[in-house]
C-alpha positions as a Markdown table, in Angstrom:
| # | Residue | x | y | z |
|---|---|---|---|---|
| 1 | Unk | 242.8 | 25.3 | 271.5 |
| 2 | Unk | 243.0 | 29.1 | 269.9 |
| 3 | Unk | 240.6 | 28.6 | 266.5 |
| 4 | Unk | 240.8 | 32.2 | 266.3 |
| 5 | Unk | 241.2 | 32.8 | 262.1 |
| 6 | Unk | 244.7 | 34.4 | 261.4 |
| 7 | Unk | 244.2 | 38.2 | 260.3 |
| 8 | Unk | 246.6 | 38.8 | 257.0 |
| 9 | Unk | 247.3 | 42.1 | 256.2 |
| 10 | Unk | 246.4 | 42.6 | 252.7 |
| 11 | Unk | 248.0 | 46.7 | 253.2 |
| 12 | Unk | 251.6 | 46.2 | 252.1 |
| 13 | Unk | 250.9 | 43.8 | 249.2 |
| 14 | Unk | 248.1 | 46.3 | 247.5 |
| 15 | Unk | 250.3 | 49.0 | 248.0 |
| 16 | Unk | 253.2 | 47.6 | 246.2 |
| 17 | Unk | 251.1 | 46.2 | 243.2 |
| 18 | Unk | 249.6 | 50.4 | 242.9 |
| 19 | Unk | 253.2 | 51.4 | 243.2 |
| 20 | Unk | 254.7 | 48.7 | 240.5 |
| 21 | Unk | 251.3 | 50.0 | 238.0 |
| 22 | Unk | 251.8 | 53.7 | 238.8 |
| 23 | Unk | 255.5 | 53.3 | 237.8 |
| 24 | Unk | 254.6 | 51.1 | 234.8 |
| 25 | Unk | 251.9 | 54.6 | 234.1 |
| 26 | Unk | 255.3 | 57.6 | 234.1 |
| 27 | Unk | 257.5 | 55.2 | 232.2 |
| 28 | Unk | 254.2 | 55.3 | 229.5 |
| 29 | Unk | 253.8 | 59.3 | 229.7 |
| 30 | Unk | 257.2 | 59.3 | 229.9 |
| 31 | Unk | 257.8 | 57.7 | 226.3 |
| 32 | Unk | 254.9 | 59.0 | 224.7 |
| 33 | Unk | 255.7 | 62.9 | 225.9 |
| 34 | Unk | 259.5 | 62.6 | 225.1 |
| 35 | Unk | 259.2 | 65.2 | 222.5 |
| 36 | Unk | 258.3 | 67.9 | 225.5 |
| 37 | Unk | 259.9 | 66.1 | 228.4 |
| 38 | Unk | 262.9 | 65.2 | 227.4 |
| 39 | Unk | 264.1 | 68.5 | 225.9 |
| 40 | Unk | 263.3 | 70.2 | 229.7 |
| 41 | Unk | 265.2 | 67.6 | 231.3 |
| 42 | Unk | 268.8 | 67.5 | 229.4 |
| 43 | Unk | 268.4 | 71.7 | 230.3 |
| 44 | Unk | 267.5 | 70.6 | 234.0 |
| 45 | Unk | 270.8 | 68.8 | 233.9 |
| 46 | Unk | 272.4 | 71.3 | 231.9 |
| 47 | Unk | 271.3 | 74.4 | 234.2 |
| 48 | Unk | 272.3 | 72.3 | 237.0 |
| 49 | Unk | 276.0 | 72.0 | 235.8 |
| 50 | Unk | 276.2 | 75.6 | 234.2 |
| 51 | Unk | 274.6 | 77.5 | 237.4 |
| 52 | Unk | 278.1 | 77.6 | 239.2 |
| 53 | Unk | 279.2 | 79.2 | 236.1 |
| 54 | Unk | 276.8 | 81.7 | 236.1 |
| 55 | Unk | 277.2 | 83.0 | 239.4 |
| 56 | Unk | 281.0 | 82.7 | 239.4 |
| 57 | Unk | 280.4 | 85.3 | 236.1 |
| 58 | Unk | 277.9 | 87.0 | 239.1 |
| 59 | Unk | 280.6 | 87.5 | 241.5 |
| 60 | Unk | 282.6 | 89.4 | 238.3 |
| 61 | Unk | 280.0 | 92.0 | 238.5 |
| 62 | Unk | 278.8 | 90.6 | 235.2 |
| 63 | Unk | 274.9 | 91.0 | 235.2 |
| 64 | Unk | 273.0 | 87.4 | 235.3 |
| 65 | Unk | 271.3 | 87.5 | 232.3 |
| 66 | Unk | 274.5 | 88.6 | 230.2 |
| 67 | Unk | 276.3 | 85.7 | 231.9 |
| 68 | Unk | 273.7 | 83.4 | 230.9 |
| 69 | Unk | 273.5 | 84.2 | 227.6 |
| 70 | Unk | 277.2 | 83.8 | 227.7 |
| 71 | Unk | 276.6 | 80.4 | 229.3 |
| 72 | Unk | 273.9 | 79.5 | 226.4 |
| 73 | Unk | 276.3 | 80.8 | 223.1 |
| 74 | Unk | 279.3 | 78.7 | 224.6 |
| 75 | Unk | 277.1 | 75.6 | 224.6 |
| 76 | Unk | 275.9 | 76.2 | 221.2 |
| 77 | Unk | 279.5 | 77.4 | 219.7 |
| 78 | Unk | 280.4 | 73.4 | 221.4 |
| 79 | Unk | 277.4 | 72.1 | 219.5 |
| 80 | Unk | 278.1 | 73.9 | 216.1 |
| 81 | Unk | 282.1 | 73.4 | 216.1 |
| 82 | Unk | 280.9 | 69.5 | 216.4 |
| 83 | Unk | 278.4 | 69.5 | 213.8 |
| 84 | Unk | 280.8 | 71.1 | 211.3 |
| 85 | Unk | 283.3 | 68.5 | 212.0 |
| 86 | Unk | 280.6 | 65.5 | 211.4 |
| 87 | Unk | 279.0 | 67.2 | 208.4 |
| 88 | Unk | 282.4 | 67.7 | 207.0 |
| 89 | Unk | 284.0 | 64.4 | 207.5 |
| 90 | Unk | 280.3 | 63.4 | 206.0 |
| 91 | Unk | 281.0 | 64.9 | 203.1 |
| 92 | Unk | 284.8 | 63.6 | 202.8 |
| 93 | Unk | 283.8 | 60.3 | 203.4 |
| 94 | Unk | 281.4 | 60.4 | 200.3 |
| 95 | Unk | 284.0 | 61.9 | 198.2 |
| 96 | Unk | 286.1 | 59.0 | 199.1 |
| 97 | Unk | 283.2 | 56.5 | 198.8 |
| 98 | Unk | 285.0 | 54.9 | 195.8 |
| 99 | Unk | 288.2 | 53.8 | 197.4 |
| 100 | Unk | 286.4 | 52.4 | 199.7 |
| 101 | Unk | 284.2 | 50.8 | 197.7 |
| 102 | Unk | 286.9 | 48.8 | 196.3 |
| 103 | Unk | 287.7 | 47.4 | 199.7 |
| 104 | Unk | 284.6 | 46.2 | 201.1 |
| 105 | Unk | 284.7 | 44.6 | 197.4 |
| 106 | Unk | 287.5 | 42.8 | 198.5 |
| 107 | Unk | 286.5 | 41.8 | 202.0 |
| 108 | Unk | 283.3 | 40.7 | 200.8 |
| 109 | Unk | 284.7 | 38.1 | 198.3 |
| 110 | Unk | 286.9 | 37.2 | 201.2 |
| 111 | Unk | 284.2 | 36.1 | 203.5 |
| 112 | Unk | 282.4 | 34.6 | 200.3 |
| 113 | Unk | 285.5 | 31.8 | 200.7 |
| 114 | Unk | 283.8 | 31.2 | 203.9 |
| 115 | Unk | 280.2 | 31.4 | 203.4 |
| 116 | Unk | 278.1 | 31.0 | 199.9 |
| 117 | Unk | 277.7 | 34.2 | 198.7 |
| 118 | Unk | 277.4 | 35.5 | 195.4 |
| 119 | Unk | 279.2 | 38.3 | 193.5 |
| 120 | Unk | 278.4 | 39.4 | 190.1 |
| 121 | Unk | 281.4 | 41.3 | 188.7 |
| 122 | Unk | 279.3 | 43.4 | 186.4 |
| 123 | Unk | 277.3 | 45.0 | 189.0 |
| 124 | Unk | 278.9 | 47.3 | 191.9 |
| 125 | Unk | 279.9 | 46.0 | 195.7 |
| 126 | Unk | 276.4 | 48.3 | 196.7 |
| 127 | Unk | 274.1 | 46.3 | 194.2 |
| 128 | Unk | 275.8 | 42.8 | 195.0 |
| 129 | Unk | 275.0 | 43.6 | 198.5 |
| 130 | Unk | 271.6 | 44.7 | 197.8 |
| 131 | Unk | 270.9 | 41.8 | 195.8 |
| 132 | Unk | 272.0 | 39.4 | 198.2 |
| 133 | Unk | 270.2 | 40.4 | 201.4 |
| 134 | Unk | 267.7 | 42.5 | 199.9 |
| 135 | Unk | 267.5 | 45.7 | 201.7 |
| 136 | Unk | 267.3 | 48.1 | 199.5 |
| 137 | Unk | 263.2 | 49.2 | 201.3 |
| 138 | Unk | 265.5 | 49.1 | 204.6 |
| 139 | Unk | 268.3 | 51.7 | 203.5 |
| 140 | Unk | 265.2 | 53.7 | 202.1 |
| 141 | Unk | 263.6 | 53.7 | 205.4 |
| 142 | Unk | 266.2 | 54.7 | 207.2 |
| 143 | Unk | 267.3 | 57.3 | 205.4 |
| 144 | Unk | 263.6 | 58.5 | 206.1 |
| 145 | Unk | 264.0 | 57.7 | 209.6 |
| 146 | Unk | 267.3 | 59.5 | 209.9 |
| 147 | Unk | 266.2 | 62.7 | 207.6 |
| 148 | Unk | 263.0 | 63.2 | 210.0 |
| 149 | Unk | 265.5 | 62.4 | 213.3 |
| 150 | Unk | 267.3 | 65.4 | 212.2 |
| 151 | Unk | 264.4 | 67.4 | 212.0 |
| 152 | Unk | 263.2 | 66.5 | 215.7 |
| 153 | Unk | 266.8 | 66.7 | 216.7 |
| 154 | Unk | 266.4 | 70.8 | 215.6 |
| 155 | Unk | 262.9 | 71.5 | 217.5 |
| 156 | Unk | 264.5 | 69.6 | 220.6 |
| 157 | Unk | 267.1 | 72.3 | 220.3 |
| 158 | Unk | 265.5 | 75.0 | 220.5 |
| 159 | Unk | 263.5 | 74.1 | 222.7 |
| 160 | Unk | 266.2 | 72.7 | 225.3 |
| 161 | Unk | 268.1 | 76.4 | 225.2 |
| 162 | Unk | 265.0 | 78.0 | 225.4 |
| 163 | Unk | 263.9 | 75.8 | 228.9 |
| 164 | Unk | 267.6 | 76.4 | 229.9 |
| 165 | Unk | 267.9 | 80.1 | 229.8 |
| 166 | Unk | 264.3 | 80.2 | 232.0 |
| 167 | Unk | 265.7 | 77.8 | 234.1 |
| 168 | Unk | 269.1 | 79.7 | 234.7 |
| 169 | Unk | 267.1 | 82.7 | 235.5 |
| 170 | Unk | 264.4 | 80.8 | 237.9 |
| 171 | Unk | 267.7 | 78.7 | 239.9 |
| 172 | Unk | 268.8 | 81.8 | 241.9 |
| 173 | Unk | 265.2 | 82.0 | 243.3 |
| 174 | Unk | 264.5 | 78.2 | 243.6 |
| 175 | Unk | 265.7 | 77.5 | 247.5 |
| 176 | Unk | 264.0 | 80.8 | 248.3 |
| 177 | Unk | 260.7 | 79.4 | 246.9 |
| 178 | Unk | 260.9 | 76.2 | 248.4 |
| 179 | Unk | 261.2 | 77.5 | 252.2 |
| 180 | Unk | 258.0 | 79.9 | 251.4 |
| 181 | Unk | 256.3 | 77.1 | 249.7 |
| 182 | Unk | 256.6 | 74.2 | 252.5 |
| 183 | Unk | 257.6 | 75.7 | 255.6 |
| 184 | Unk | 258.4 | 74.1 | 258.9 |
| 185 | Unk | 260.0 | 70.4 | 258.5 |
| 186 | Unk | 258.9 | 69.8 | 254.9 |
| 187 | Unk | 261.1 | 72.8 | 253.7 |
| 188 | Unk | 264.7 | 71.1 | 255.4 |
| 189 | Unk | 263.5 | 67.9 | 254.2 |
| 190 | Unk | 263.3 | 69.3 | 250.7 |
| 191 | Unk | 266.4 | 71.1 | 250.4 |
| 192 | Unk | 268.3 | 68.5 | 251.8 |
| 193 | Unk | 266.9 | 65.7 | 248.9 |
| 194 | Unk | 267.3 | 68.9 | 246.6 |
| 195 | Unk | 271.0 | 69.8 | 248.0 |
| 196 | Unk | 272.3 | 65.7 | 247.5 |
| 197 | Unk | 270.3 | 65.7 | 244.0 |
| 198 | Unk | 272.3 | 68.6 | 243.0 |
| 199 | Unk | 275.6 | 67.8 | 244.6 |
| 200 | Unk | 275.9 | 64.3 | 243.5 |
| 201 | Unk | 274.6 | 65.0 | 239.5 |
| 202 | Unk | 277.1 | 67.9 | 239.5 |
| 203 | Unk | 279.7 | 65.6 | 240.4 |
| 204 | Unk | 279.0 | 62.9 | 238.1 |
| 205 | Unk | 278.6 | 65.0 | 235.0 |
| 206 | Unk | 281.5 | 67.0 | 235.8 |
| 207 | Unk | 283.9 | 64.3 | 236.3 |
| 208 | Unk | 282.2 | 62.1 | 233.7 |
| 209 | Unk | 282.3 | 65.4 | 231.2 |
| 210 | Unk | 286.4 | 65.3 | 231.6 |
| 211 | Unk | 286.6 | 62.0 | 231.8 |
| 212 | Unk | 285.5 | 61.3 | 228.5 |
| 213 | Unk | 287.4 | 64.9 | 227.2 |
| 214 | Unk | 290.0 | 62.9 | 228.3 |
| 215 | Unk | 289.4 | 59.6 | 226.5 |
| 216 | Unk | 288.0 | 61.3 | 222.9 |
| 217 | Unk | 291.9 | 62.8 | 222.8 |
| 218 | Unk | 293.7 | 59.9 | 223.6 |
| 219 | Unk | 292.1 | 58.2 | 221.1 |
| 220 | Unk | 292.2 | 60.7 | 218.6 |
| 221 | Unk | 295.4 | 61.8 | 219.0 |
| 222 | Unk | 296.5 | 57.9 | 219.1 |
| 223 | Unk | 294.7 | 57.0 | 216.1 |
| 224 | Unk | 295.8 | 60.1 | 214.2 |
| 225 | Unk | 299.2 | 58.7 | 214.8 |
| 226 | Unk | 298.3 | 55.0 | 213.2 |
| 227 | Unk | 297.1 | 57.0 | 210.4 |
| 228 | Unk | 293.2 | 55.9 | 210.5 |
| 229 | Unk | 291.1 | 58.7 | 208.4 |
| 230 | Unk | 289.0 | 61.1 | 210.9 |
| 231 | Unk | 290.6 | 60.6 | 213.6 |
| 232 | Unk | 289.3 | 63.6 | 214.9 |
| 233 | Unk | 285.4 | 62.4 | 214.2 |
| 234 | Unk | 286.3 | 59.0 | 216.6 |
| 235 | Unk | 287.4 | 61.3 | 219.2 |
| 236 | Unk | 284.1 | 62.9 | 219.0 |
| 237 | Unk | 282.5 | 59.7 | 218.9 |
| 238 | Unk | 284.3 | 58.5 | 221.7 |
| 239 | Unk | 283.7 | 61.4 | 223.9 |
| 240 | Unk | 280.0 | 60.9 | 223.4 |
| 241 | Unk | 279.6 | 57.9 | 223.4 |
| 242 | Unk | 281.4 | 57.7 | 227.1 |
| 243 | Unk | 278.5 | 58.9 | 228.9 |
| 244 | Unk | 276.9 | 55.6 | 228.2 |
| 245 | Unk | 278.5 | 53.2 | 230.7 |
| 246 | Unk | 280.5 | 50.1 | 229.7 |
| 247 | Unk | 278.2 | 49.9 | 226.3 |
| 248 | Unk | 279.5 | 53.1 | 224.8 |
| 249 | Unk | 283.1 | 52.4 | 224.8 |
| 250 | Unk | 282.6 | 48.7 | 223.8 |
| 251 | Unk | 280.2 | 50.5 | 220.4 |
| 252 | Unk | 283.1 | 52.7 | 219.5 |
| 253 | Unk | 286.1 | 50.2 | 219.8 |
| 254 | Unk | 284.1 | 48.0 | 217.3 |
| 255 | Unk | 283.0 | 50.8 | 214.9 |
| 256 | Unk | 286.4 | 51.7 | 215.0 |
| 257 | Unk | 288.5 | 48.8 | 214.6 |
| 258 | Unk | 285.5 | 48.1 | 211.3 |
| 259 | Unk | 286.7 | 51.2 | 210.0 |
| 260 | Unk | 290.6 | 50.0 | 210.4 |
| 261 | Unk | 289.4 | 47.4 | 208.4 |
| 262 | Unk | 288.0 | 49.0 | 206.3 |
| 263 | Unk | 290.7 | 51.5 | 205.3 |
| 264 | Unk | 293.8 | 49.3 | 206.0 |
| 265 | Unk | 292.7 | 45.7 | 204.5 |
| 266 | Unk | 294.7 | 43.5 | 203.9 |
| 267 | Unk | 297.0 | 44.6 | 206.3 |
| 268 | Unk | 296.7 | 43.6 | 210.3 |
| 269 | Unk | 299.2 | 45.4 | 211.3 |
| 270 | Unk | 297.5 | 48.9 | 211.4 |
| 271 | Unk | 293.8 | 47.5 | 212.5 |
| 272 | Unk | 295.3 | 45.3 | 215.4 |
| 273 | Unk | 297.0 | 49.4 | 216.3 |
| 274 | Unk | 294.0 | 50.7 | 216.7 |
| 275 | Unk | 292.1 | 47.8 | 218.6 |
| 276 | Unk | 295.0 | 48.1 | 220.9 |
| 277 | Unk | 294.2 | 51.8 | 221.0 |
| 278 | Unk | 290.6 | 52.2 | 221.7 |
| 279 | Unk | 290.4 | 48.8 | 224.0 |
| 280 | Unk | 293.6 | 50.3 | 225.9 |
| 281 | Unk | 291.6 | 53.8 | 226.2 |
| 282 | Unk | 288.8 | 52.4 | 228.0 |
| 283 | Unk | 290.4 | 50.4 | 230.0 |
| 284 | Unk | 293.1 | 52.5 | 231.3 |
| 285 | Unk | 290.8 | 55.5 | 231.7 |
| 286 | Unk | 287.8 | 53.8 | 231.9 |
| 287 | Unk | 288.8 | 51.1 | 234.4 |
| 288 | Unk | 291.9 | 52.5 | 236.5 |
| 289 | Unk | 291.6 | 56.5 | 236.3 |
| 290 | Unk | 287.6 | 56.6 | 236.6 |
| 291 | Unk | 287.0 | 55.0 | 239.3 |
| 292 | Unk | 289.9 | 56.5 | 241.0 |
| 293 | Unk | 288.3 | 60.3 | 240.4 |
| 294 | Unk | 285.0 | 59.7 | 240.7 |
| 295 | Unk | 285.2 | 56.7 | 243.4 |
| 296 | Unk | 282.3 | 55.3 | 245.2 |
| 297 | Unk | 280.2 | 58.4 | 245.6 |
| 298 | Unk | 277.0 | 57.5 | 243.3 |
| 299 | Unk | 276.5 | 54.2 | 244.9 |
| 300 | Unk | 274.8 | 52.1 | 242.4 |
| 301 | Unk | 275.2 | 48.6 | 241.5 |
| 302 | Unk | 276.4 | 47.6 | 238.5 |
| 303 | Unk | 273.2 | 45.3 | 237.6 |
| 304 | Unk | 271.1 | 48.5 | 238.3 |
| 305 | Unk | 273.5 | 50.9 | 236.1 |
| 306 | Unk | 273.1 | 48.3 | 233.4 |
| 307 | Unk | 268.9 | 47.5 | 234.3 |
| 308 | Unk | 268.5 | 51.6 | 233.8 |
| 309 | Unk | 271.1 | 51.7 | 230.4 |
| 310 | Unk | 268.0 | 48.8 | 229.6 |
| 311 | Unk | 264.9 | 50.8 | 230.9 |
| 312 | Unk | 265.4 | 54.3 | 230.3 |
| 313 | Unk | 267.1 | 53.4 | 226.5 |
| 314 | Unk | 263.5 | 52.0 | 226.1 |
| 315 | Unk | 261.9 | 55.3 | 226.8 |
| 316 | Unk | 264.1 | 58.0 | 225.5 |
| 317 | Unk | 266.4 | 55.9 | 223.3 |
| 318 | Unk | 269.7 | 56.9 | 223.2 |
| 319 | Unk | 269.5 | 59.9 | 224.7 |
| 320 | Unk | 267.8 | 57.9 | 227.5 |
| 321 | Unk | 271.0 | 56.2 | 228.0 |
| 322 | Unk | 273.4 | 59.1 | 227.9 |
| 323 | Unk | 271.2 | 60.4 | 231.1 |
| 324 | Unk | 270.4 | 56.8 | 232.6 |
| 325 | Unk | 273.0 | 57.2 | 235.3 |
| 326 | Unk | 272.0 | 60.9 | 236.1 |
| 327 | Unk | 268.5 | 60.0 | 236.4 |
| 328 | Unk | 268.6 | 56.1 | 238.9 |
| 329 | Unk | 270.7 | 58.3 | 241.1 |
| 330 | Unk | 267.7 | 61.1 | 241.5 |
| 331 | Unk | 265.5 | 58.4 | 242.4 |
| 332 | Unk | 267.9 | 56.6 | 244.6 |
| 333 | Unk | 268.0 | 60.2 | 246.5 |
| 334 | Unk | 264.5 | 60.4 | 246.8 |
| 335 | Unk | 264.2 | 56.7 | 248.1 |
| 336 | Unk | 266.9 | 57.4 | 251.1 |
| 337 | Unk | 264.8 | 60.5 | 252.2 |
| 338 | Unk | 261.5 | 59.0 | 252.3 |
| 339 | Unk | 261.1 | 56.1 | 255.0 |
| 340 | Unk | 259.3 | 53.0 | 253.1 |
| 341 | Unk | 261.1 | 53.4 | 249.6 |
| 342 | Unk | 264.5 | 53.1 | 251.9 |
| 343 | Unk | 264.6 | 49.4 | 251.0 |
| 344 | Unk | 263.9 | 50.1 | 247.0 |
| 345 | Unk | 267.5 | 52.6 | 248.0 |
| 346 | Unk | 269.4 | 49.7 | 249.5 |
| 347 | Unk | 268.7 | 47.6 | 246.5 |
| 348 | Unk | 269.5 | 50.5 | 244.2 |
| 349 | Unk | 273.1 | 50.8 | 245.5 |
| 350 | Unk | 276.0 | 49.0 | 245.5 |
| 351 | Unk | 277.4 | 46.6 | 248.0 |
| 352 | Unk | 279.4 | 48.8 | 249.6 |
| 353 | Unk | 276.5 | 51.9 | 249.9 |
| 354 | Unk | 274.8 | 49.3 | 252.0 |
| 355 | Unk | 277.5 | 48.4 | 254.3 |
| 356 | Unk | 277.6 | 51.6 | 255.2 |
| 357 | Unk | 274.1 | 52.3 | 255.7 |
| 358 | Unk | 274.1 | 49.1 | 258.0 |
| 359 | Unk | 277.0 | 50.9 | 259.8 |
| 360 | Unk | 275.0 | 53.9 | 260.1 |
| 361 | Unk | 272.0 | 52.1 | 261.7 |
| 362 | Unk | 273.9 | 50.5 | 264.2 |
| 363 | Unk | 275.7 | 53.5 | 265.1 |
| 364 | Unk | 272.2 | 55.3 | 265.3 |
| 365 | Unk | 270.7 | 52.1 | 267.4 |
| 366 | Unk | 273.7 | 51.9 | 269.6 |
| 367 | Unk | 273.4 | 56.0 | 270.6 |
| 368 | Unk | 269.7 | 55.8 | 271.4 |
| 369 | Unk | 270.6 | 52.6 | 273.3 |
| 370 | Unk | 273.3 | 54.8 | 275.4 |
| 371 | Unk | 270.4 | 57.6 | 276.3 |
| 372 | Unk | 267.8 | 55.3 | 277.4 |
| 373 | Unk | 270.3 | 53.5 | 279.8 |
| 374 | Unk | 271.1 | 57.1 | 280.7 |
């Protein structure tokens, strides 16, 4: 009879609890230096989509730093042409604040028929509401919030352009660098992961860049035709917001159709058009042409898209979710190319990814099989 004790292995288990703390560590620094980091990495992504740009401009015999700063004024002519737009509808909307005053008047004392609520005639629709749910210290703080938001937003600015153009200038030498700095195997290994980092973000924010161009005219034009005020702004809001899968789309077509309401009250007619609008946006673009242009290529399961919208939200708020996608695919990359994250990969991607991975194995199995009968 073998009393021998049973040896466990305690290796595997103490590395995965070090691994699960060290994440739990970055995603820490990561909020609490999102002031600094974030700013470099929306130019990463930036300098990564703008490079071919650059040296198409190159092969113009335009000189690379003229074509950067090209690059740099046409992203910040983009930014300014949108913030004159918001900050002009902004002040519109205020001017108009009265009319629409009255109707939130009138759909308030229509939901009072449903639920007790109180109206005093004497005061305005503003003071009623105030009254009745007091938050009046809650509109004060976030108008703070929003005034010091717009602040940050600034210095982020200029710091992002600033990282960019440094970035633009350091990309042409950056596969040089790498071969001097880790030569023999390491260096392939390196630009390969570096190579499919670049290839697939490119993709992504290229065809999820047009894509949404795409959706923010359909609806504007469409809702410029139903006659719903700013149409223009919603088409700037949709095209933003489209970067943030599934969640975006489903925020704007109810902050739209609430507007409909808003301006068109009592009558369905026009706020049922735009519902149709916006839901039949997304879906048709969202749904049928999306997947059609940008197919299978990133991989990822939906749970994971929507687990990363959850975690990264969390650390760079909404910002976080515009680059949530971007990011899980960089560290899906870096899982394939490194042998015992290749699991943490599998479970990354989508059904489909693995299938073909699985393929890929046997494939690989089945040749070595063939050479050792050899």
């Amino acid at each position: 009879m073998n009393n021998k004790p049973k040896v466990i292995n305690h290796g595997r288990g103490l590395f995965l609890l070090v691994a699960f703390i060290a994440c739990v560590l970055v995603g820490a620094v990561l909020k609490l230096t999102a002031s600094i980091i974030l700013p470099f990495v929306i130019a990463l992504f930036l300098a990564s989509v703008m490079n071919p740009m650059v040296v198409f401009l190159g092969k113009k015999k335009i000189n690379r730093i003229l074509s950067i700063l090209l690059v740099v004024v046409i992203i910040i002519i983009g930014l300014y042409v949108i913030g004159i737009v918001l900050f002009a509808s902004g002040k519109t909307i205020l001017s108009l604040y009265p009319k629409y005053e009255r109707r939130l008047t009138d759909i308030y004392l229509w939901v009072s028929g449903f639920i007790d609520l109180s109206y005093n005639e004497e005061r305005t629709f503003v003071e009623n509401l105030l009254s009745q749910f007091d938050i009046r210290s809650k509109i004060m703080s976030l108008t703070f919030s929003l005034s010091n938001s717009f602040i940050e937003f600034l210095k982020s600015a200029v710091m992002m352009v600033l990282f960019l153009v440094f970035l633009l200038i350091e990309s042409m030498y950056f596969l040089e660098k790498i071969e001097i700095a880790f030569e023999g195997k390491w260096s392939g290994q390196i630009k390969k992961i570096s190579a499919d980092v670049i290839q697939q973000v490119n993709r992504y924010l290229s065809a999820k860049f047009f894509i949404s161009l795409a959706t923010g005219l359909v609806v504007a034009g469409g809702l410029h035709v139903v006659g719903l005020e700013f149409a223009v702004v919603w088409g700037i809001i949709q095209f933003i917001l489209n970067f943030i899968p599934n969640i975006g789309s489903i925020l704007v077509s109810a902050g739209a159709t609430l507007f409909a309401m808003l301006q068109f009250w009592p009558e369905p007619g026009h706020i049922i058009a735009v519902s149709i609008i916006m839901i039949g946006a997304n879906i048709m673009i969202g749904n049928v042409l999306e997947p059609k242009i940008m197919g299978d290529n990133l991989g990822l399961a939906p749970i994971m898209i929507l687990i990363a919208l959850m975690l990264w939200g969390w650390i760079w708020g909404f910002a976080g979710m515009i680059l949530a996608v971007p990011m899980t695919v960089i560290i899906k990359i870096l899982c394939e190319n490194i042998p015992f994250l290749e699991p943490l990969s599998i479970l990354l991607g989508s059904r489909k990814a693995a299938l073909s991975k699985k393929q890929e194995q046997e494939q690989e199995n089945q040749l070595q099989h063939n050479e050792t009968v050899e």
